[in-house]
N, C-alpha and C positions, 0 to 999 in steps of 0.2 A: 128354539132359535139359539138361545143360551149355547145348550149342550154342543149344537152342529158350529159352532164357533168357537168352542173349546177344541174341538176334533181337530179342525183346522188349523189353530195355533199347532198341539201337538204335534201334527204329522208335519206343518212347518218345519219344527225345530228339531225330529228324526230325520228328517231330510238333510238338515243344515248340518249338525251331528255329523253324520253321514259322508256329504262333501266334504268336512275339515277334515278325518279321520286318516289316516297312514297307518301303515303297515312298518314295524321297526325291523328297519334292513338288519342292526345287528344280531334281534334274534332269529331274521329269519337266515343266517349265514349257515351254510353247511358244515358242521364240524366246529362251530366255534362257541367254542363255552368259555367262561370265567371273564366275559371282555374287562378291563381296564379302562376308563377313557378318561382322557387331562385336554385341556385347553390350552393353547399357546397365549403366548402374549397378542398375540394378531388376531385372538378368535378364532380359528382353525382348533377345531377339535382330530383327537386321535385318540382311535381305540385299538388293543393289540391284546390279543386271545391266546390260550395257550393251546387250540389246536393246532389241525392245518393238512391239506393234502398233499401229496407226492412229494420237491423236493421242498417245498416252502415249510418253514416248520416255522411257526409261531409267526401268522401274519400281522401286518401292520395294517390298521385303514384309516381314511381321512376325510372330513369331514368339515364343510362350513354352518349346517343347520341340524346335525344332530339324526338326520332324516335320510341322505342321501351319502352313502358310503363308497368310495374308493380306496382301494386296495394299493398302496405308493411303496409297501417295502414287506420285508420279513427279519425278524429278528436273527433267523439262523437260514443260510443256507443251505 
């Protein structure tokens, strides 16, 4: 009985694991290696990479949780 309520905790907490778990938008960016990221005074993070495709060269992206990336500028046009 022990054991089969050991199991149960465990797959519990691979489950839970599991749900909290994210996928890091920054690394999964296409082309974007070296990110940079600073925090503003507001808590708004930015990260700015020194790839980038066609005319965007070196994007900018933004960010309130670290987790969820938008794309607001490029450093070079």
């Amino acid at each position: 009985m022990k054991r089969h309520t050991l199991l149960s905790i465990l797959l519990l907490q691979l489950l839970l694991i599991t749900i909290r778990s994210y996928v890091n938008p920054v690394q999964g960016l296409y082309d974007a290696p070296d990110p940079g990221v600073f925090r503003d005074v507001d808590g708004t993070y930015y990260a700015a990479v020194t790839g980038g495709t066609g005319n965007l060269k070196f994007p900018i992206y933004k960010s309130k949780n670290m987790t969820s990336w938008v794309q607001v500028s490029s450093a070079l046009l």
